[in-house]
N, C-alpha and C positions, 0 to 999 in steps of 0.2 A: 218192363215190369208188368206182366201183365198175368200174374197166381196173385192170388188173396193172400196167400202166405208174404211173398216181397213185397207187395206192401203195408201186410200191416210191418215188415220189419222195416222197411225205410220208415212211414210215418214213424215207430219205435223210437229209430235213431234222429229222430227230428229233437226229442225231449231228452235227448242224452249230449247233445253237446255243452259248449261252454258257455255260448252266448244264448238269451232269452229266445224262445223261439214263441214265434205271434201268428196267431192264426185269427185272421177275421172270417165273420158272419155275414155273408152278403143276404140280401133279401128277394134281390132278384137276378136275370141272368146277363140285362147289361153290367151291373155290378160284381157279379161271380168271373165275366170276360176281364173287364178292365183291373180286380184285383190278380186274376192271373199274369196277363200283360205287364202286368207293376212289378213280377216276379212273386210274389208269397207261395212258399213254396205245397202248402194245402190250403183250403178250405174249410169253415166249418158248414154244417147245413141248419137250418132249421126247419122245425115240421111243418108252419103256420104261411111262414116267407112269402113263398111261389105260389099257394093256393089263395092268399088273402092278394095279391100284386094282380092275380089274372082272376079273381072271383071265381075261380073252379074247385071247391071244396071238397072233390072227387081226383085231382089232381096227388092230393095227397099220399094218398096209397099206390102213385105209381112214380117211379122213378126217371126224372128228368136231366139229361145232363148239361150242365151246366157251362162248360167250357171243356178244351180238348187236353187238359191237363189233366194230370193222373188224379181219380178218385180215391179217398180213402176211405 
């Protein structure tokens, strides 16, 4: 999966099944691993998280990844 287009259609098909789909908010990147590791199948992000966790308020505006699981 690796166009923007599949995945925004997989995330899509995450809210179209039968059962509840759960998406946690990690705040930093041990926590983004170990929620991946547990299986969840996305992440959510927050703006604040990563830049308040490592006090780099410049952090913000660039893109960090988080674990090797697919972004959405």
């Amino acid at each position: 999966m690796s166009t923007q287009a599949a995945k925004g259609q997989a995330f899509h098909a995450l809210h179209e099944r039968d059962h509840p789909f759960i998406i946690p908010n990690p705040w930093d990147t041990g926590t983004a691993r170990l929620l991946a590791y547990l299986g969840y199948e996305a992440l959510a992000t927050t703006s604040a998280g990563y830049p308040q966790a490592t006090s780099s308020v410049s952090t913000c505006r660039r893109r960090c990844p988080l674990c090797s699981g697919p972004h959405f």
